[in-house]
C-alpha positions as CSV (number, residue, x, y, z in Angstrom):
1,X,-18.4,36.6,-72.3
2,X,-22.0,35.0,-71.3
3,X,-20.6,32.4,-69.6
4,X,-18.5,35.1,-67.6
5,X,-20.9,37.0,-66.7
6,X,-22.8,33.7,-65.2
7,X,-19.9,32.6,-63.1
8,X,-19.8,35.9,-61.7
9,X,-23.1,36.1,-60.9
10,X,-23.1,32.4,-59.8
11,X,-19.8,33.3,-57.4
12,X,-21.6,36.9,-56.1
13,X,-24.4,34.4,-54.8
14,X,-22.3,31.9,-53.1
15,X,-21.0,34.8,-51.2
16,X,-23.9,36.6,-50.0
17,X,-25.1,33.5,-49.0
18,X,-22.2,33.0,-46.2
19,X,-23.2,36.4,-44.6
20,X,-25.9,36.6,-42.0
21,X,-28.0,39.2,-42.3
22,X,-30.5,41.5,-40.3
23,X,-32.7,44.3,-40.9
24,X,-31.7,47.2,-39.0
25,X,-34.6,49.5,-37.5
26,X,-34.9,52.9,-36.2
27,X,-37.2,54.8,-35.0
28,X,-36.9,58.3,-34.0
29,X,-39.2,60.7,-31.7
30,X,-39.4,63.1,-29.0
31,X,-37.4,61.1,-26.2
32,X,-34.3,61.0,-24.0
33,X,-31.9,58.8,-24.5
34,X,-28.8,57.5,-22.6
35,X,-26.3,55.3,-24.0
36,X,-24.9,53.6,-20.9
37,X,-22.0,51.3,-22.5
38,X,-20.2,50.7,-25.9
39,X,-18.6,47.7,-26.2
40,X,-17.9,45.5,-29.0
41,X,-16.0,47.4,-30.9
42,X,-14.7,46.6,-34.4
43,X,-12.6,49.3,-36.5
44,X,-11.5,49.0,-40.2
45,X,-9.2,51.3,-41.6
46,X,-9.3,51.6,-45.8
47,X,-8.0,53.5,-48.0
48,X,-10.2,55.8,-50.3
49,X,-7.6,57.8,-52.0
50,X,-4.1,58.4,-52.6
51,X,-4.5,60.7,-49.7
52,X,-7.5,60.0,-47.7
53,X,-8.5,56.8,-45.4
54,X,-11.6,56.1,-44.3
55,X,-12.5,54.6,-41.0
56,X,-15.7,52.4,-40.3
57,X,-16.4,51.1,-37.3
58,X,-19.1,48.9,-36.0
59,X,-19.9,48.7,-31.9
60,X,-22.5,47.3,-29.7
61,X,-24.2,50.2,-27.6
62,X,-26.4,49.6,-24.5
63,X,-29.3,52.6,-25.0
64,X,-31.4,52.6,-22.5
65,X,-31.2,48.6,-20.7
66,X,-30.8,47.6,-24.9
67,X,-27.9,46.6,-26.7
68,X,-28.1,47.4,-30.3
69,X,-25.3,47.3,-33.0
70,X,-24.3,50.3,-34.9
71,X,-21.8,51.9,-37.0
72,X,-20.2,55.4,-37.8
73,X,-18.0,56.3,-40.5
74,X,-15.1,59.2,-40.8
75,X,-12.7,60.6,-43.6
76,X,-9.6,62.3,-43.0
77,X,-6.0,62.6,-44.9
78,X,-3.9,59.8,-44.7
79,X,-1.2,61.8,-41.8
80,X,-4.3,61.5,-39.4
81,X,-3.7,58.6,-37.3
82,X,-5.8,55.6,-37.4
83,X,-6.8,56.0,-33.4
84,X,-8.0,59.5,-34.3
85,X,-9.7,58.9,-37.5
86,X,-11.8,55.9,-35.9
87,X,-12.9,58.1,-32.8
88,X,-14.2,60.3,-35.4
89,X,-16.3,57.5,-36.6
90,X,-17.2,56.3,-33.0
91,X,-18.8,60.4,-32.5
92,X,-20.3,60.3,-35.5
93,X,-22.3,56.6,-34.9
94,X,-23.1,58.3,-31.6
95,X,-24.7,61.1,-33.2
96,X,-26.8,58.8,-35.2
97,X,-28.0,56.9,-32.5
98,X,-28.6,60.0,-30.8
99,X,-30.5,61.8,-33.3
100,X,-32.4,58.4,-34.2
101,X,-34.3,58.3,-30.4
102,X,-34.2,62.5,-29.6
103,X,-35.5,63.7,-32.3
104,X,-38.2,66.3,-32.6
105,X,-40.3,64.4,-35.3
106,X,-40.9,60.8,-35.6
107,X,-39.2,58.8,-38.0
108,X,-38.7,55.3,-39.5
109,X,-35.4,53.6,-40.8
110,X,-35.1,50.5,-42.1
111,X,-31.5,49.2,-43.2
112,X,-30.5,45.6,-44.2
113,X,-27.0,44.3,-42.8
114,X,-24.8,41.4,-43.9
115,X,-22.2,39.9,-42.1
116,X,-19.3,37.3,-42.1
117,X,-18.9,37.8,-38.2
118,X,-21.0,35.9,-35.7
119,X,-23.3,38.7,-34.2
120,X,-23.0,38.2,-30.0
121,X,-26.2,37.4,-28.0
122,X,-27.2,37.7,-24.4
123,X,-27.0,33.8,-23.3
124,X,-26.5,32.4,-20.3
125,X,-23.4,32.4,-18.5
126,X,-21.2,30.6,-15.7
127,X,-18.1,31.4,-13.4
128,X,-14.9,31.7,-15.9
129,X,-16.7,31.5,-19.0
130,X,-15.0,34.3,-21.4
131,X,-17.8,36.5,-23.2
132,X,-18.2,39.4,-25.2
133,X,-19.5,42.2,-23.0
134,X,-23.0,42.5,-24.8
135,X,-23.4,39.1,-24.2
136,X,-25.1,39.7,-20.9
137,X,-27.3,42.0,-19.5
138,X,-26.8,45.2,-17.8
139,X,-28.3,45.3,-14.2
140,X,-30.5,47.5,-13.9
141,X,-29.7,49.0,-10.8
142,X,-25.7,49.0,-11.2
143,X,-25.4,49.4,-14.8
144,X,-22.4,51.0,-15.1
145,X,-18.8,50.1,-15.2
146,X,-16.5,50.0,-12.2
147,X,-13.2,49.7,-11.6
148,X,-11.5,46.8,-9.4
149,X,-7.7,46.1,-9.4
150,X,-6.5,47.5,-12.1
151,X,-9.9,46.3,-14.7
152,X,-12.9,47.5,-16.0
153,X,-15.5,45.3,-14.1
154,X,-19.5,45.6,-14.8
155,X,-22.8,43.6,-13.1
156,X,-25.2,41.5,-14.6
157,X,-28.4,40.1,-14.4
158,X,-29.7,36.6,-15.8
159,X,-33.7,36.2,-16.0
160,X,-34.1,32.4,-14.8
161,X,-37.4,30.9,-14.2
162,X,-37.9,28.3,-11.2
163,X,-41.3,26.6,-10.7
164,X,-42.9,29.0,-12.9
165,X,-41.3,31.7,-11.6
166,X,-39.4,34.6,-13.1
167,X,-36.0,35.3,-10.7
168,X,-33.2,37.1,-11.3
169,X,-29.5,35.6,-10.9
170,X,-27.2,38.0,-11.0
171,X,-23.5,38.1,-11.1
172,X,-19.9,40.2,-12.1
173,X,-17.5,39.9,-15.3
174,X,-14.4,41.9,-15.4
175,X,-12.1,42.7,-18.6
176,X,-9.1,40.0,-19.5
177,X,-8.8,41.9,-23.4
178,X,-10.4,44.6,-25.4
179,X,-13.6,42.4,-25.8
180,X,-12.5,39.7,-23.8
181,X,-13.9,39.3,-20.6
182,X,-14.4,36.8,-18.3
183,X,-17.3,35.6,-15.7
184,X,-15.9,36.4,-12.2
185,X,-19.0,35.7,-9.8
186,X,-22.8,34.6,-10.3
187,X,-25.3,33.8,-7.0
Protein backbone atom coordinates (compact mmCIF):
# COMPACT_ATOMS: atom_id res chain seq x y z
CA UNK A 1 0.00 0.00 0.00
CA UNK A 2 3.18 2.39 0.80
CA UNK A 3 4.69 1.78 -2.24
CA UNK A 4 1.25 2.90 -3.86
CA UNK A 5 0.82 5.60 -2.42
CA UNK A 6 4.56 6.71 -3.58
CA UNK A 7 3.98 5.98 -7.10
CA UNK A 8 1.09 8.08 -7.01
CA UNK A 9 2.51 10.74 -5.54
CA UNK A 10 5.73 10.24 -7.65
CA UNK A 11 3.24 10.16 -11.02
CA UNK A 12 0.97 13.43 -9.54
CA UNK A 13 4.56 15.27 -9.75
CA UNK A 14 5.61 14.22 -13.14
CA UNK A 15 2.37 15.76 -14.19
CA UNK A 16 2.27 19.06 -12.64
CA UNK A 17 5.52 19.46 -13.79
CA UNK A 18 4.47 19.40 -17.64
CA UNK A 19 2.02 22.34 -16.97
CA UNK A 20 3.13 25.89 -17.09
CA UNK A 21 1.91 27.93 -14.73
CA UNK A 22 1.23 31.68 -13.79
CA UNK A 23 -0.10 33.61 -11.05
CA UNK A 24 -3.17 35.32 -11.90
CA UNK A 25 -3.69 38.98 -10.39
CA UNK A 26 -6.52 41.26 -9.93
CA UNK A 27 -7.00 44.18 -8.66
CA UNK A 28 -10.21 45.86 -8.31
CA UNK A 29 -11.21 49.80 -7.70
CA UNK A 30 -13.19 52.60 -8.58
CA UNK A 31 -12.58 52.64 -12.58
CA UNK A 32 -14.06 52.23 -16.05
CA UNK A 33 -13.36 49.59 -17.90
CA UNK A 34 -13.87 48.60 -21.58
CA UNK A 35 -13.15 45.26 -22.85
CA UNK A 36 -12.51 45.96 -26.59
CA UNK A 37 -11.95 42.23 -27.93
CA UNK A 38 -12.23 38.55 -26.83
CA UNK A 39 -10.45 36.30 -28.66
CA UNK A 40 -8.85 33.12 -27.90
CA UNK A 41 -11.47 31.25 -27.00
CA UNK A 42 -11.36 27.72 -25.60
CA UNK A 43 -14.62 25.84 -24.30
CA UNK A 44 -14.89 22.52 -22.41
CA UNK A 45 -18.01 20.85 -21.98
CA UNK A 46 -18.09 18.10 -18.89
CA UNK A 47 -20.36 16.38 -17.34
CA UNK A 48 -21.18 16.97 -13.50
CA UNK A 49 -24.15 14.89 -13.13
CA UNK A 50 -26.44 12.44 -14.53
CA UNK A 51 -28.28 15.50 -15.59
CA UNK A 52 -26.22 18.56 -15.50
CA UNK A 53 -23.03 19.72 -17.65
CA UNK A 54 -20.90 22.13 -16.83
CA UNK A 55 -19.15 24.50 -19.26
CA UNK A 56 -15.70 26.22 -18.57
CA UNK A 57 -14.30 28.37 -20.81
CA UNK A 58 -11.06 30.15 -20.98
CA UNK A 59 -10.54 33.42 -23.53
CA UNK A 60 -8.06 36.08 -24.00
CA UNK A 61 -9.82 39.68 -23.45
CA UNK A 62 -8.19 43.01 -24.57
CA UNK A 63 -9.33 45.49 -21.36
CA UNK A 64 -8.36 48.57 -21.90
CA UNK A 65 -5.08 48.26 -24.73
CA UNK A 66 -4.27 44.78 -22.37
CA UNK A 67 -4.83 41.37 -23.15
CA UNK A 68 -5.29 39.22 -20.16
CA UNK A 69 -6.62 35.60 -19.96
CA UNK A 70 -9.67 34.65 -18.11
CA UNK A 71 -12.29 32.21 -17.54
CA UNK A 72 -16.03 31.86 -16.65
CA UNK A 73 -17.84 28.90 -15.71
CA UNK A 74 -21.81 27.87 -16.14
CA UNK A 75 -24.21 24.89 -15.10
CA UNK A 76 -27.26 23.97 -16.71
CA UNK A 77 -29.29 20.50 -17.34
CA UNK A 78 -27.90 18.37 -19.85
CA UNK A 79 -31.14 19.41 -22.77
CA UNK A 80 -29.33 22.90 -22.69
CA UNK A 81 -27.15 22.96 -25.63
CA UNK A 82 -23.54 23.18 -25.40
CA UNK A 83 -23.47 26.75 -27.48
CA UNK A 84 -25.83 28.05 -24.94
CA UNK A 85 -24.39 26.67 -21.83
CA UNK A 86 -20.78 28.12 -22.79
CA UNK A 87 -22.18 31.68 -23.51
CA UNK A 88 -23.33 31.49 -20.11
CA UNK A 89 -19.85 30.96 -19.00
CA UNK A 90 -18.43 33.63 -21.56
CA UNK A 91 -21.25 36.40 -19.42
CA UNK A 92 -20.27 35.15 -16.43
CA UNK A 93 -16.11 35.55 -17.00
CA UNK A 94 -17.26 38.98 -18.20
CA UNK A 95 -18.82 39.84 -15.07
CA UNK A 96 -15.68 38.97 -13.31
CA UNK A 97 -13.56 40.94 -15.15
CA UNK A 98 -15.95 43.62 -14.92
CA UNK A 99 -16.44 43.63 -11.34
CA UNK A 100 -12.61 43.00 -10.81
CA UNK A 101 -11.61 46.77 -12.43
CA UNK A 102 -15.28 48.71 -11.55
CA UNK A 103 -15.56 48.06 -8.34
CA UNK A 104 -16.50 50.40 -5.58
CA UNK A 105 -13.73 49.19 -3.11
CA UNK A 106 -10.35 48.16 -3.83
CA UNK A 107 -9.40 44.73 -3.86
CA UNK A 108 -6.62 42.14 -4.36
CA UNK A 109 -6.74 38.60 -6.06
CA UNK A 110 -4.21 36.39 -6.51
CA UNK A 111 -4.89 32.95 -8.32
CA UNK A 112 -2.28 30.38 -9.51
CA UNK A 113 -2.98 28.74 -13.09
CA UNK A 114 -1.54 25.53 -14.71
CA UNK A 115 -1.62 24.68 -18.05
CA UNK A 116 -0.80 21.92 -20.75
CA UNK A 117 -1.49 24.61 -23.59
CA UNK A 118 1.12 27.05 -24.84
CA UNK A 119 -0.16 30.49 -23.43
CA UNK A 120 -0.02 33.01 -26.84
CA UNK A 121 2.29 36.15 -26.71
CA UNK A 122 2.49 39.42 -28.47
CA UNK A 123 5.72 38.74 -30.86
CA UNK A 124 6.56 40.09 -33.78
CA UNK A 125 4.96 39.33 -36.99
CA UNK A 126 5.34 39.29 -40.89
CA UNK A 127 3.05 39.33 -44.11
CA UNK A 128 1.25 35.64 -44.10
CA UNK A 129 2.34 34.55 -40.92
CA UNK A 130 -0.88 32.78 -39.18
CA UNK A 131 -1.27 33.98 -35.44
CA UNK A 132 -3.55 33.87 -32.69
CA UNK A 133 -5.37 37.17 -32.39
CA UNK A 134 -3.79 38.19 -28.93
CA UNK A 135 -0.74 37.65 -30.38
CA UNK A 136 -0.36 41.30 -31.53
CA UNK A 137 -1.32 44.40 -30.38
CA UNK A 138 -4.36 46.39 -30.70
CA UNK A 139 -3.77 49.91 -32.39
CA UNK A 140 -4.59 52.21 -30.44
CA UNK A 141 -6.28 54.42 -32.53
CA UNK A 142 -8.35 51.71 -34.67
CA UNK A 143 -8.77 49.05 -32.13
CA UNK A 144 -11.70 47.52 -33.10
CA UNK A 145 -12.73 44.97 -35.54
CA UNK A 146 -13.86 45.53 -39.05
CA UNK A 147 -15.24 43.79 -41.59
CA UNK A 148 -13.68 43.33 -45.23
CA UNK A 149 -14.98 40.75 -47.75
CA UNK A 150 -16.69 38.53 -46.02
CA UNK A 151 -13.94 38.48 -42.57
CA UNK A 152 -13.45 39.77 -39.41
CA UNK A 153 -10.19 42.02 -40.06
CA UNK A 154 -8.46 44.08 -37.08
CA UNK A 155 -5.12 46.64 -37.08
CA UNK A 156 -2.05 46.34 -35.26
CA UNK A 157 0.72 48.03 -34.02
CA UNK A 158 4.43 46.59 -33.55
CA UNK A 159 6.82 48.87 -31.14
CA UNK A 160 10.25 48.59 -33.17
CA UNK A 161 13.29 50.58 -32.21
CA UNK A 162 15.69 52.10 -35.00
CA UNK A 163 18.80 53.98 -33.94
CA UNK A 164 17.62 54.22 -30.57
CA UNK A 165 14.42 55.10 -31.39
CA UNK A 166 11.06 53.87 -30.45
CA UNK A 167 8.63 53.70 -33.89
CA UNK A 168 5.72 52.13 -34.56
CA UNK A 169 5.12 49.57 -37.59
CA UNK A 170 1.88 48.87 -37.97
CA UNK A 171 -0.10 46.60 -40.05
CA UNK A 172 -3.64 44.32 -40.73
CA UNK A 173 -4.54 40.53 -39.92
CA UNK A 174 -7.86 39.23 -41.03
CA UNK A 175 -9.64 35.84 -39.76
CA UNK A 176 -8.77 32.33 -41.99
CA UNK A 177 -10.48 30.11 -38.74
CA UNK A 178 -11.94 30.69 -35.28
CA UNK A 179 -8.41 31.65 -33.91
CA UNK A 180 -6.74 31.39 -37.03
CA UNK A 181 -5.76 34.36 -38.58
CA UNK A 182 -3.41 35.43 -40.85
CA UNK A 183 -0.93 38.66 -41.38
CA UNK A 184 -2.41 40.45 -44.47
CA UNK A 185 -0.35 43.86 -44.58
CA UNK A 186 2.60 45.51 -42.33
CA UNK A 187 4.44 49.11 -43.45
Amino acid sequence: MRRQIIALAAMTTVTTAQAECFVRSAMTAQTSVNITSVTDVQPLVVPISATQNKCIVTFRAQVDGAWITAEGESVGPKNVSEKMLCQGAMDQGRTQIMSRADGNLVNVEHNMVCTDQKLPEVRKVAIGDHVQESEVMPHPTFPKRFGYRSTWCRWFIEPEVKAGDLSNRQGIICQLHDADWQVVDKW
